[in-house]
C-alpha positions in Angstrom: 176.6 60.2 147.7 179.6 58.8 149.4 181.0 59.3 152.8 184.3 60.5 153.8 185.7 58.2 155.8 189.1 60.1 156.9 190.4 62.9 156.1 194.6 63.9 156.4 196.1 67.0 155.8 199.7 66.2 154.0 200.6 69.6 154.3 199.0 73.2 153.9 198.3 72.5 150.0 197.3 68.5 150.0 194.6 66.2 151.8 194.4 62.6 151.7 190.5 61.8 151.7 189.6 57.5 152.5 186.2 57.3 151.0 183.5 54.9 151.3 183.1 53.4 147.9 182.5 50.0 148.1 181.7 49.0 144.1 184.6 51.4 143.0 187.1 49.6 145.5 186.4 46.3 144.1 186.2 46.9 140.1 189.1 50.0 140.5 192.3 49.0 138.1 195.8 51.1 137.8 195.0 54.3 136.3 191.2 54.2 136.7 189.9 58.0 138.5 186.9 58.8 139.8 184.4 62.1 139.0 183.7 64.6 142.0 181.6 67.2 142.5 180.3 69.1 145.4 176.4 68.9 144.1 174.4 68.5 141.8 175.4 71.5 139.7 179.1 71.7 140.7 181.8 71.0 138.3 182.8 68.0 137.3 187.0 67.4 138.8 188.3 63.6 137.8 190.5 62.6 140.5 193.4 59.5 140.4 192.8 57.1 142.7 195.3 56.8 144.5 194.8 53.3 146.9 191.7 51.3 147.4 190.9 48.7 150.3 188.5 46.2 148.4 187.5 44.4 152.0 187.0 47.8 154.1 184.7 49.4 150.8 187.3 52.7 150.4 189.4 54.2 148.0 191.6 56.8 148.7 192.3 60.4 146.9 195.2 63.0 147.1 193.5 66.5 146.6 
């Protein structure tokens, strides 16, 4: 499980999430996503990544 690091609302609709994901922010190429889900039984949502910081471990997502 990975840990949000920050959270930013954008605007009522849109967050901007900085997760701790060390392996993805160092592999991640343009137009790689990433699979969430709340548990283990939740739905599967790919989400873009949107930036990723390779020497802090994050990636960011727009939701």
């Amino acid at each position: 499980m990975n840990r949000i690091v920050e959270k930013e609302m954008l605007n009522n609709n849109v967050v901007r999430l900085v997760i701790e994901a060390p392996r993805i922010a160092v592999k991640r190429q343009a137009g790689h996503f990433v699979i969430v889900k709340i548990d283990d039984k939740g739905e599967r949502i790919p989400l873009t990544i949107a930036d990723a910081d390779p020497e802090n471990g994050t990636i960011t997502l727009i939701v």
